[in-house]
PyMOL CGO cylinders between C-alpha atoms (Angstrom):
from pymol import cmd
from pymol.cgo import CYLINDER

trace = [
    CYLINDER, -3.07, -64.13, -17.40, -0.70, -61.92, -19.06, 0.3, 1, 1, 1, 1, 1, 1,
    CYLINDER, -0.70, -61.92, -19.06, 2.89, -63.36, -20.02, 0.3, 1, 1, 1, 1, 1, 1,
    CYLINDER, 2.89, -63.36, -20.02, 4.74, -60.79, -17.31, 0.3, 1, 1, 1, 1, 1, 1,
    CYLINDER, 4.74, -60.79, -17.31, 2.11, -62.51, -14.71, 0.3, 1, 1, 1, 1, 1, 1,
    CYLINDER, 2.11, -62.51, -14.71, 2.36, -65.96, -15.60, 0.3, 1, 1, 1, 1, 1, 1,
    CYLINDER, 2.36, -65.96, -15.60, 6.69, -65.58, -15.67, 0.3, 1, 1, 1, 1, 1, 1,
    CYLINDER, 6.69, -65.58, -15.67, 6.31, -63.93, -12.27, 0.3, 1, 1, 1, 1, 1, 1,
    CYLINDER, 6.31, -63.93, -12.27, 4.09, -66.54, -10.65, 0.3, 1, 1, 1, 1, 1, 1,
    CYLINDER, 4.09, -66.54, -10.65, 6.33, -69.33, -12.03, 0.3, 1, 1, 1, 1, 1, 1,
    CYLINDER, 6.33, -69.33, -12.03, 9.06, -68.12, -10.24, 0.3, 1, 1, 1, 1, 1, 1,
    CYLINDER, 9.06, -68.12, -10.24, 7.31, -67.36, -7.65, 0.3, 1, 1, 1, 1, 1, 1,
    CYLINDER, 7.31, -67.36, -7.65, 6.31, -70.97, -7.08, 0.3, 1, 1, 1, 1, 1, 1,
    CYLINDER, 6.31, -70.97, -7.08, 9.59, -72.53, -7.02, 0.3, 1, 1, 1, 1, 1, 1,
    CYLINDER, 9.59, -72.53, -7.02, 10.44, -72.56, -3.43, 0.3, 1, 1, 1, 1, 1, 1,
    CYLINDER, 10.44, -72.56, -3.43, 13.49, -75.04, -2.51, 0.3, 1, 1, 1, 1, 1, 1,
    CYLINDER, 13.49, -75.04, -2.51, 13.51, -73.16, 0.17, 0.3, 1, 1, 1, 1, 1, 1,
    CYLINDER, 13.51, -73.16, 0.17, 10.61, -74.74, 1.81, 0.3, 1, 1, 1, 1, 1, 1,
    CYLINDER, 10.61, -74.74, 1.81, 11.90, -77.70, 1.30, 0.3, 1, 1, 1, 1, 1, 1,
    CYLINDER, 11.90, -77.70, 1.30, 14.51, -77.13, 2.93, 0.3, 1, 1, 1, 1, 1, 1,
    CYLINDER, 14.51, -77.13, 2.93, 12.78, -75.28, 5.82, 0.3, 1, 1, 1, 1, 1, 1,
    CYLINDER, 12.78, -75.28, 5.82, 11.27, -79.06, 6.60, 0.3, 1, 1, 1, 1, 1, 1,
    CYLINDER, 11.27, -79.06, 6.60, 14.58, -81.01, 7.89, 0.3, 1, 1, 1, 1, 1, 1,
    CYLINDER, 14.58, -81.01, 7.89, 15.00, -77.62, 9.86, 0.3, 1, 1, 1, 1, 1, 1,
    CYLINDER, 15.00, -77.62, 9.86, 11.48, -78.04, 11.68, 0.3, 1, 1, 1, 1, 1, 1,
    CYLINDER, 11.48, -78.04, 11.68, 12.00, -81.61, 12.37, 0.3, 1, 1, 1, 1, 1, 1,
    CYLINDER, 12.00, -81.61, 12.37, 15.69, -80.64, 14.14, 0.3, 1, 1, 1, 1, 1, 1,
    CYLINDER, 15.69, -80.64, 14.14, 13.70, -77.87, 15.88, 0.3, 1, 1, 1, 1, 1, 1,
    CYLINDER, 13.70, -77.87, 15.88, 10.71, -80.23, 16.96, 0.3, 1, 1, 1, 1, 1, 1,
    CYLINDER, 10.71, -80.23, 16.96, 13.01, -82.67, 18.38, 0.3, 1, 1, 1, 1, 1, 1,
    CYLINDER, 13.01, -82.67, 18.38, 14.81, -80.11, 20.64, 0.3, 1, 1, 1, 1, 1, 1,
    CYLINDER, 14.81, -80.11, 20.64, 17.82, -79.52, 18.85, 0.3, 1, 1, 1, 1, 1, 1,
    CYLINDER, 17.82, -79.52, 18.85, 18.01, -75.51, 17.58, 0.3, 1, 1, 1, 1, 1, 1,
    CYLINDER, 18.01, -75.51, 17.58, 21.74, -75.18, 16.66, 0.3, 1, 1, 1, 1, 1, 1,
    CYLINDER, 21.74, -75.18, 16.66, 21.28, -77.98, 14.61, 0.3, 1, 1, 1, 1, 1, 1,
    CYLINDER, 21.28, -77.98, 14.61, 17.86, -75.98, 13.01, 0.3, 1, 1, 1, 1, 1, 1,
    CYLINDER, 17.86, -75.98, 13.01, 19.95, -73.46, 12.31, 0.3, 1, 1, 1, 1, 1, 1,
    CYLINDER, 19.95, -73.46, 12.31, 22.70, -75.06, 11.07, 0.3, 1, 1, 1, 1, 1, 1,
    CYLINDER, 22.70, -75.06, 11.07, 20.51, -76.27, 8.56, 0.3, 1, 1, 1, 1, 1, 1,
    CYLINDER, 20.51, -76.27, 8.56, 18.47, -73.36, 7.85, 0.3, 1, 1, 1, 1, 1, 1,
    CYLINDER, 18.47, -73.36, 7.85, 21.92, -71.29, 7.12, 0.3, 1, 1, 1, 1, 1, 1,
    CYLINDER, 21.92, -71.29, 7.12, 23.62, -74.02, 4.71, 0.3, 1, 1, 1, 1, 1, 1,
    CYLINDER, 23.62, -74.02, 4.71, 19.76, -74.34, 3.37, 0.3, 1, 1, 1, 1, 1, 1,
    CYLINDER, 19.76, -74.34, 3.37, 16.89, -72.65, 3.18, 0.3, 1, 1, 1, 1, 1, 1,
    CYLINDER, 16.89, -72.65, 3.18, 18.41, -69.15, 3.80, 0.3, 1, 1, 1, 1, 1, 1,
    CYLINDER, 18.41, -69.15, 3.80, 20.80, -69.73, 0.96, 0.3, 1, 1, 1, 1, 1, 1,
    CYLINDER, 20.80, -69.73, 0.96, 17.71, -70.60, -1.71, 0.3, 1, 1, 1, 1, 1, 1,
    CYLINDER, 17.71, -70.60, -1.71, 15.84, -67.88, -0.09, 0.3, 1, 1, 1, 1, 1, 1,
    CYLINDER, 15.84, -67.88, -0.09, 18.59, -65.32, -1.02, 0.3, 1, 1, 1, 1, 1, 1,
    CYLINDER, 18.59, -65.32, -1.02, 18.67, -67.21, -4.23, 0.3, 1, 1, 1, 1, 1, 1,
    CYLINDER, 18.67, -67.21, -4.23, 14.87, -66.86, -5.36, 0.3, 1, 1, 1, 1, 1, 1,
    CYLINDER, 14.87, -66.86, -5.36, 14.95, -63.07, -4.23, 0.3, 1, 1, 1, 1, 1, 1,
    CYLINDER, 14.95, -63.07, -4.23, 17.48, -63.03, -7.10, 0.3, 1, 1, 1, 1, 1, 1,
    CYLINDER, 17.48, -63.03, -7.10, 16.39, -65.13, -9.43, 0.3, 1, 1, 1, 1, 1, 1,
    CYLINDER, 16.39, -65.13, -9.43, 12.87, -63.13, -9.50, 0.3, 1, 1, 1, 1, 1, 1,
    CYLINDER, 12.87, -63.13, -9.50, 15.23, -59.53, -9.77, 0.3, 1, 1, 1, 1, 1, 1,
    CYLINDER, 15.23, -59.53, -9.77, 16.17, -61.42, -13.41, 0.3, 1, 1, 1, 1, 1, 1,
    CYLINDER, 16.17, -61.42, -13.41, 12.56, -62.15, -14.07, 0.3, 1, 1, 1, 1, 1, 1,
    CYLINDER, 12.56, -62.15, -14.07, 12.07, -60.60, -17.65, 0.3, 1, 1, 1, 1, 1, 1,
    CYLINDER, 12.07, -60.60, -17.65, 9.02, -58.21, -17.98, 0.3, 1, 1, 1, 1, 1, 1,
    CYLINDER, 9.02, -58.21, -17.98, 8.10, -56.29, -20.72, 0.3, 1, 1, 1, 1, 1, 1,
    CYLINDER, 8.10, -56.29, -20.72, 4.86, -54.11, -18.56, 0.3, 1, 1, 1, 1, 1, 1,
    CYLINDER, 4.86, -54.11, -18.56, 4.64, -51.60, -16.06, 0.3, 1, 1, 1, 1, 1, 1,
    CYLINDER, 4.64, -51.60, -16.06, 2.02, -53.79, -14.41, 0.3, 1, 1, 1, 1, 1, 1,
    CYLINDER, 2.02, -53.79, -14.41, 4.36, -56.64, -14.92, 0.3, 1, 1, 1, 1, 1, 1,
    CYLINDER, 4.36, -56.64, -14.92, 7.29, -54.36, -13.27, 0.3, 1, 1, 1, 1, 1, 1,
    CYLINDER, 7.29, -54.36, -13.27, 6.06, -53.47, -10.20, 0.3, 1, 1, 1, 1, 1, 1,
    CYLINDER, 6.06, -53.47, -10.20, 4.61, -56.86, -9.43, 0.3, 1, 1, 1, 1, 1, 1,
    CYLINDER, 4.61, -56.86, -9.43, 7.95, -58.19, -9.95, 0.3, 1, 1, 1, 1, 1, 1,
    CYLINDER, 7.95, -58.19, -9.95, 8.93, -55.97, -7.68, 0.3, 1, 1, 1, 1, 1, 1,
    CYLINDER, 8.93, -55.97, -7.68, 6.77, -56.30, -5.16, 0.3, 1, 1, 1, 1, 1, 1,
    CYLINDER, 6.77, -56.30, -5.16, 7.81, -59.98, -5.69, 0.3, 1, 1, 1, 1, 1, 1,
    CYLINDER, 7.81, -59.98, -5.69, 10.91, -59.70, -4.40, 0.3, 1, 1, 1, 1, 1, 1,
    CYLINDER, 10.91, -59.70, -4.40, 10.47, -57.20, -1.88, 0.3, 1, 1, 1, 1, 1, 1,
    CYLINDER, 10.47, -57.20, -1.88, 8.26, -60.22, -0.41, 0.3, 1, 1, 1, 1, 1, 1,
    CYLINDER, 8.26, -60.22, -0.41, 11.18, -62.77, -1.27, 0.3, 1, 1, 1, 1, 1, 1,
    CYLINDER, 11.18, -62.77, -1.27, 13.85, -60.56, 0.59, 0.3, 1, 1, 1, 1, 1, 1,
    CYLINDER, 13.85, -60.56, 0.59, 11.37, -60.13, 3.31, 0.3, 1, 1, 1, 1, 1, 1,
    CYLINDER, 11.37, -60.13, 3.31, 11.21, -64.31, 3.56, 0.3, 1, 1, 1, 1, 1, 1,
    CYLINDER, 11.21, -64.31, 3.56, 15.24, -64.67, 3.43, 0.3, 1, 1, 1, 1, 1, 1,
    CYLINDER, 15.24, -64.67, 3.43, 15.46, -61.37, 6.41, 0.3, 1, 1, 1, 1, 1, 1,
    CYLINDER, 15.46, -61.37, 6.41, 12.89, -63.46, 8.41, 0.3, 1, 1, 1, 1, 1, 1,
    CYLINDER, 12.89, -63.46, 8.41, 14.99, -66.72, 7.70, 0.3, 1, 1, 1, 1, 1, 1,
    CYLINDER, 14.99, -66.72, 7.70, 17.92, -65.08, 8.97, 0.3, 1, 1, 1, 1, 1, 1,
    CYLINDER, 17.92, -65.08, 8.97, 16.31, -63.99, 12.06, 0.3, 1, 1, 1, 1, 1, 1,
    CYLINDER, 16.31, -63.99, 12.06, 14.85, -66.96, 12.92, 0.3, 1, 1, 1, 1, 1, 1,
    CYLINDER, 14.85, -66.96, 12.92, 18.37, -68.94, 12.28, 0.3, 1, 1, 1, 1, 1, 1,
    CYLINDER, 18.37, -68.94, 12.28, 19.90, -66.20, 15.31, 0.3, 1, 1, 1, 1, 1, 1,
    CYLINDER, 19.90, -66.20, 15.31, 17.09, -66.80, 17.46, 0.3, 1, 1, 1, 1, 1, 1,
    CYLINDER, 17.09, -66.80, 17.46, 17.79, -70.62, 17.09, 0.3, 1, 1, 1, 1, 1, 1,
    CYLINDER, 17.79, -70.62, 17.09, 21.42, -70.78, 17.67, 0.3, 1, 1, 1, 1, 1, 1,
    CYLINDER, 21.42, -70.78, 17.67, 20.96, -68.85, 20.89, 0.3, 1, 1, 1, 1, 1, 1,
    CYLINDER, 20.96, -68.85, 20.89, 19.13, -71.66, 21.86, 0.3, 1, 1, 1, 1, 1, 1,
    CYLINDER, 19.13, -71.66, 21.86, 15.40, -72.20, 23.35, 0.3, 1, 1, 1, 1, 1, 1,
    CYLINDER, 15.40, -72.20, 23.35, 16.53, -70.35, 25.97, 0.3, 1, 1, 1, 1, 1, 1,
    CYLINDER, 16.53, -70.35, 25.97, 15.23, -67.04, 24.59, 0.3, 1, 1, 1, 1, 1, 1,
    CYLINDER, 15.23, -67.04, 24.59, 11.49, -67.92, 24.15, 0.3, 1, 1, 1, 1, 1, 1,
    CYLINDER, 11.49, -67.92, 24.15, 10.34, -64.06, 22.91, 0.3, 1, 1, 1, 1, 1, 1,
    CYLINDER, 10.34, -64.06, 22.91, 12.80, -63.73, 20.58, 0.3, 1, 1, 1, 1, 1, 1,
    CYLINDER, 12.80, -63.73, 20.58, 12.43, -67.74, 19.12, 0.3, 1, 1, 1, 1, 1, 1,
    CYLINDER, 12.43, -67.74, 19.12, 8.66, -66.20, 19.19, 0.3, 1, 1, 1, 1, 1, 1,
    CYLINDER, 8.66, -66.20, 19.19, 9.41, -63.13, 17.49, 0.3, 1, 1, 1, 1, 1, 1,
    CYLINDER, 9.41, -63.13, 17.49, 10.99, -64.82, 14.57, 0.3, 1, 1, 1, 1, 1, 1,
    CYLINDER, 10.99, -64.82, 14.57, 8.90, -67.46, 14.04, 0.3, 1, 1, 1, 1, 1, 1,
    CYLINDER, 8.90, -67.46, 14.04, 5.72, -64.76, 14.06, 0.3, 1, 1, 1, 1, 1, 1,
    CYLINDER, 5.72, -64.76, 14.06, 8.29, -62.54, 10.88, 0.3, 1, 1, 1, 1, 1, 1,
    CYLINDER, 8.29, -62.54, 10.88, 8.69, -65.96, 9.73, 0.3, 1, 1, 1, 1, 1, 1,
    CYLINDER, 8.69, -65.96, 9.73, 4.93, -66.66, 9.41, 0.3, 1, 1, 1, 1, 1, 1,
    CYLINDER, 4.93, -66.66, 9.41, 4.23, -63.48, 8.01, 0.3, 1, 1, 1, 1, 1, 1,
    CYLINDER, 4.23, -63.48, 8.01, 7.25, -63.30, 5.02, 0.3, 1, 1, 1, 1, 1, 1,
    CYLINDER, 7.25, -63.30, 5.02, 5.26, -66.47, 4.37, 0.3, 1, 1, 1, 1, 1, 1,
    CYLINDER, 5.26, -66.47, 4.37, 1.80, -65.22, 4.25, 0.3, 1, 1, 1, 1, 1, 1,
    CYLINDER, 1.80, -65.22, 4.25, 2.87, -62.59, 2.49, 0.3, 1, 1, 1, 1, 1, 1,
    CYLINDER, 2.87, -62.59, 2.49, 4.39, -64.72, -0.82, 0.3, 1, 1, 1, 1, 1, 1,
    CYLINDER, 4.39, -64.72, -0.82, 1.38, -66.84, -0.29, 0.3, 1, 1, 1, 1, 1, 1,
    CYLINDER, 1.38, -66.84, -0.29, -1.00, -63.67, -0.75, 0.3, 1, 1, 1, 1, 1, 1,
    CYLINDER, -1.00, -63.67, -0.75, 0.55, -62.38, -3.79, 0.3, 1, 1, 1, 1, 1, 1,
    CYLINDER, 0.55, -62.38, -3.79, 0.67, -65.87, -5.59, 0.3, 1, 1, 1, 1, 1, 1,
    CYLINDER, 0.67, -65.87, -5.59, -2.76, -65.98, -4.57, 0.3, 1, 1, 1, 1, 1, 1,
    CYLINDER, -2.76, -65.98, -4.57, -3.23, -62.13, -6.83, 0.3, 1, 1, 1, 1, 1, 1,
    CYLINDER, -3.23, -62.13, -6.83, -1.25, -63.16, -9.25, 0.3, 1, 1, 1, 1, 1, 1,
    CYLINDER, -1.25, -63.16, -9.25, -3.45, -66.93, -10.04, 0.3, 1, 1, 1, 1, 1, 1,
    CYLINDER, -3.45, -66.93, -10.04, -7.13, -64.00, -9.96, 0.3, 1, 1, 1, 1, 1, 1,
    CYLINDER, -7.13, -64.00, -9.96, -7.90, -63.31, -13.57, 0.3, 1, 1, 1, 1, 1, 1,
    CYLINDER, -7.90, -63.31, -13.57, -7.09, -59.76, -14.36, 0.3, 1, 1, 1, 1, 1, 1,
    CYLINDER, -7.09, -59.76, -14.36, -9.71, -57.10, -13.48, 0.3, 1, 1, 1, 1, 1, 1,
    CYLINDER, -9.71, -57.10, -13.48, -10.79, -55.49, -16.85, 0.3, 1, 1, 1, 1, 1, 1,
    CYLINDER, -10.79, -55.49, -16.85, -10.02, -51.48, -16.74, 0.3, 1, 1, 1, 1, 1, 1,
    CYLINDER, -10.02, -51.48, -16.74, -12.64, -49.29, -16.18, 0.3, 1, 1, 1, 1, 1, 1,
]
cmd.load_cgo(trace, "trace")
């Protein structure tokens, strides 16, 4: 694993904001979605915002190394817009069942996504041709 690779996928893997995203599930699961969002805004969507930008400072010295740090926080951003959608769909309550569904489903993908690309950047390098 290169050094640009192994800097990326250390950032990468420090997510407070799923950490956070667990008190919000629990307020959610017992019924009460302006408190979920309450806590996803003064939590997790703040450390979201914050890893995006922490992985922008992310020193590489490759091309390769580059553009998967960019892709890196494209997927990061991605997580923090689904985070925000998913905190408006809660404080409207779970009154508006599509859109609650409709964020949680971005929500599951942002997620999938920065799962996927950890799970490229922990393959060994394919050699060149």
């Amino acid at each position: 694993m290169s050094d640009d690779v192994a800097r990326i996928a250390a950032e990468l893997s420090d997510h407070l904001e799923l950490d956070a995203m667990e008190e919000v599930e629990e307020a959610v699961a017992e019924d009460l979605p302006v408190r979920a969002a309450q806590l996803l805004r003064a939590g997790a969507l703040p450390a979201a915002r914050r890893h995006a930008r922490t992985m922008e400072a992310v020193r590489v010295t490759t091309p390769r190394g580059e553009a998967l740090r960019e892709e890196a926080v494209a997927a990061l951003d991605a997580r923090a817009t689904a985070l925000e959608h998913y905190g408006a769909a809660l404080e409207r309550g779970l009154i508006e069942d599509l859109q609650l569904l409709d964020a949680i489903a971005e929500q599951r993908a942002a997620e999938a996504a920065v799962g996927a690309l950890m799970d490229r950047l922990a393959e060994p390098p394919t050699p060149p041709d």
